[in-house]
C-alpha atoms as one frame of an Amber mdcrd trajectory, in Angstrom:
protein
  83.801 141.471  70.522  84.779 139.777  73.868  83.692 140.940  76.848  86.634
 139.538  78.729  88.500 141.740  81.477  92.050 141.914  81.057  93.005 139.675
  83.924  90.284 136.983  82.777  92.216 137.455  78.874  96.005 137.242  80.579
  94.458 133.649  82.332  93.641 132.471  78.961  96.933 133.822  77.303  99.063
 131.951  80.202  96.874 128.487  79.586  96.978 129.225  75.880 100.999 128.976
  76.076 101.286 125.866  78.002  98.471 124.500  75.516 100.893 125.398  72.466
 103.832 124.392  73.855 102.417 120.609  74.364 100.768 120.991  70.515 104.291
 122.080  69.388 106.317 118.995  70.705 103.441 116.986  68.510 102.176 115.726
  72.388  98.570 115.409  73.384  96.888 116.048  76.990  93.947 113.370  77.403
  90.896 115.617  77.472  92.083 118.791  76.433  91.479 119.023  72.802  90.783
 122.194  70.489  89.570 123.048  67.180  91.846 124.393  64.180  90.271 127.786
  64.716  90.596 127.532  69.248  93.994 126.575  68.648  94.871 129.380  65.916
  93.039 131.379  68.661  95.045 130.551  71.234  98.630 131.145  69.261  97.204
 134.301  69.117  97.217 134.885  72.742  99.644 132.782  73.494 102.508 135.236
  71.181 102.893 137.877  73.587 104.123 135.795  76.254 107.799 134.653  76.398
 109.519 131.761  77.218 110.617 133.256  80.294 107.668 135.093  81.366 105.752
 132.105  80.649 108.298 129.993  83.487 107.776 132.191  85.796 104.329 132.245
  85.835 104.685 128.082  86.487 106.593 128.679  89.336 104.916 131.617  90.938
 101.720 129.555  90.022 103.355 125.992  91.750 103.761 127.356  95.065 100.665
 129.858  95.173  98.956 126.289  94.611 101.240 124.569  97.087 100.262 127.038
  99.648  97.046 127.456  99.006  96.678 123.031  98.982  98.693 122.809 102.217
  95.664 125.543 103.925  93.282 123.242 102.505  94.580 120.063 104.446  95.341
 121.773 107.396  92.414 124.268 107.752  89.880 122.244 106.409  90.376 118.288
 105.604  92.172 117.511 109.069  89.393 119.422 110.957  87.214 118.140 109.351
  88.301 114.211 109.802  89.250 115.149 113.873  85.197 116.509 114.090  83.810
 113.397 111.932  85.971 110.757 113.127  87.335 111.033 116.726  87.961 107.481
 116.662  90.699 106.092 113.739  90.105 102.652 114.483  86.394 102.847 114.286
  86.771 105.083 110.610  84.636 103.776 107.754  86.835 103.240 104.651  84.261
 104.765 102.509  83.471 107.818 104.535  87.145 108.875 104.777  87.612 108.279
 101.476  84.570 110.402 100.230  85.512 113.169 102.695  89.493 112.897 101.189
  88.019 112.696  97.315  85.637 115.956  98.751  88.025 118.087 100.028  90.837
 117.240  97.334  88.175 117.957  94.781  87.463 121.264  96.689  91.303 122.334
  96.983  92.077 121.838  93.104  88.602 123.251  92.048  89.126 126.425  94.030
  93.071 126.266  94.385  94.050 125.860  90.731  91.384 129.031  89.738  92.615
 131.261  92.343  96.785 130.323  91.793  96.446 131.108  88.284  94.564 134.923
  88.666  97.136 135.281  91.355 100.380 134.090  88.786  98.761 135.996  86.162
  98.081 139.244  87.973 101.822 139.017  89.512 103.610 137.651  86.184 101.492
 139.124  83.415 102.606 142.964  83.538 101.268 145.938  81.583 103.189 145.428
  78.791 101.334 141.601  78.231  98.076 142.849  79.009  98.217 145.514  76.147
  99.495 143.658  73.796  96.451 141.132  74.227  93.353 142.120  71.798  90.303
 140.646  73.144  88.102 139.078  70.341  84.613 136.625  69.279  84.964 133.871
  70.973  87.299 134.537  73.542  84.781 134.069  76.456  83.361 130.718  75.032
  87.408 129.540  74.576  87.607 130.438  78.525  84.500 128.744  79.453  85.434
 125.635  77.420  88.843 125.732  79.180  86.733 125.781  82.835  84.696 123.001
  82.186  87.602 120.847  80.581  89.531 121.281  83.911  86.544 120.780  86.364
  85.806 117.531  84.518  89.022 115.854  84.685  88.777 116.867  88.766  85.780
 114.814  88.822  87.189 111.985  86.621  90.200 111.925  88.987  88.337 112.408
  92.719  85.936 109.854  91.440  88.605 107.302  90.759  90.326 107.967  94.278
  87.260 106.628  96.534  87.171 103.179  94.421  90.552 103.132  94.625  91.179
 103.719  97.656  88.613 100.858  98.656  90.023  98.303  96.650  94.022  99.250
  98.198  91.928  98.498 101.846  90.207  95.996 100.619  92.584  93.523  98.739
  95.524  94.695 101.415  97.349  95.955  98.548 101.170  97.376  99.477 100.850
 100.452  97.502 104.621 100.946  97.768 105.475  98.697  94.526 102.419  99.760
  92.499 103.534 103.549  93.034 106.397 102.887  91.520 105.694 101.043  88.872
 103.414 103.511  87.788 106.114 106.207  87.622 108.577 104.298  85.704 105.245
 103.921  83.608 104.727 107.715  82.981 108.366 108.201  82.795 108.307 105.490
  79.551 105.420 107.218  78.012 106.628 110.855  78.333 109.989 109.745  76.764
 108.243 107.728  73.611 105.639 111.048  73.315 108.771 113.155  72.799 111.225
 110.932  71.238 108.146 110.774  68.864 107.167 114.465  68.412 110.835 115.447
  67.689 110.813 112.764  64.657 107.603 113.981  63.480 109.141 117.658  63.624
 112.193 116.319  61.576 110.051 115.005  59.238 107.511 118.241  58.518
C-alpha cells in the first residue's frame, strides 16, 4: 500500500487529469510518457476530479506560479545581477546568461512544486481527497512524475545559455524569429488536434 499523504495523492490526481486529458485528444507531451498500467493508474486518480474542479485548479495554480516567478525576479535574479554586475556595459554574455538560466531554473524547480501543493490544498476539498484510495505504486508514479519535470527544466535552462550566446553573438533580431516560432506551435497544436479528433472518429 502507498504511503502517500493525502495532499502528496491530490498532487498526483490534479497532474494525473491534465495527463489524461492530453492522452484523450490522442496528443503527446515530449518527455512525459507512461506505461499501460501508470496510465490506467492515473485514470484512476484522475476520476474524482471534474472538469471544473480540474480548471480551477489551472488557474489558481497560473497565478500562485505567476506570483511566486515575479518574487523570484525581483527578490532574487535582479539582486543578484545589481551585486554581480554593477557595470551593464562591462557584463559578460556568458555570466548573465548562466546566472538568468540559474535562477529561471531555480524559480520553476521550486515555483512549479510549491504552486501546485498550494492549488491542490485550495482546489482539492474533502470530498476529492476521500474519494482518492492510495495504492502500490503510487509513490514510484509521483517520483517518476518529479524527475520527468526536473529534467525537462534542465533540458530547457541548458538550451537558454547557448542560445542566448549565439542571439549576442550572430546579432540576431530576435523579434522575427519569436514569431515565427509561434505561428510554428500554433501549426502544430492545430494538426495534433485536427488529428486526434479523426483518430477518435475512427475508434
Amino acid at each position: 500500500m502507498s504511503g502517500m499523504t493525502s495532499g502528496a495523492l491530490a498532487r498526483l490526481a490534479f497532474w494525473a487529469k491534465g495527463m489524461v486529458l492530453i492522452n484523450d485528444a490522442r496528443m503527446e507531451w515530449p518527455g512525459f510518457s507512461y506505461s499501460e498500467p501508470e496510465w490506467a493508474r492515473m485514470r484512476a486518480l484522475s476520476a474524482p476530479i471534474g472538469a471544473g474542479t480540474y480548471q480551477l485548479f489551472t488557474i489558481v495554480n497560473a497565478a500562485i506560479f505567476i506570483a511566486i516567478a515575479a518574487l523570484g525576479i525581483f527578490g532574487v535574479f535582479l539582486p543578484l545581477a545589481t551585486l554581480l554586475f554593477p557595470v551593464p556595459a562591462e557584463t559578460s554574455a556568458l555570466k548573465f546568461s548562466m546566472l538568468l538560466a540559474a535562477c529561471a531554473f531555480l524559480i520553476i524547480g521550486l515555483g512549479l512544486p510549491i504552486s501546485m501543493r498550494l492549488s491542490a490544498m485550495l482546489v482539492g476539498g474533502k470530498r476529492v481527497r476521500e474519494a482518492l484510495v492510495p495504492a502500490a505504486g503510487d509513490e514510484a508514479l509521483a517520483s517518476k512524475v518529479s524527475w520527468q519535470i526536473n529534467r525537462i527544466m534542465l533540458i530547457m535552462c541548458g538550451l537558454l545559455v547557448p542560445g542566448i550566446l549565439l542571439f549576442i553573438a550572430y546579432d540576431i533580431e530576435a523579434g522575427p524569429i519569436i514569431t515565427a516560432l509561434k505561428w510554428l506551435a500554433v501549426a502544430l497544436m492545430t494538426v495534433s488536434t485536427l488529428t486526434g479528433i479523426a483518430r477518435q472518429r475512427k475508434s
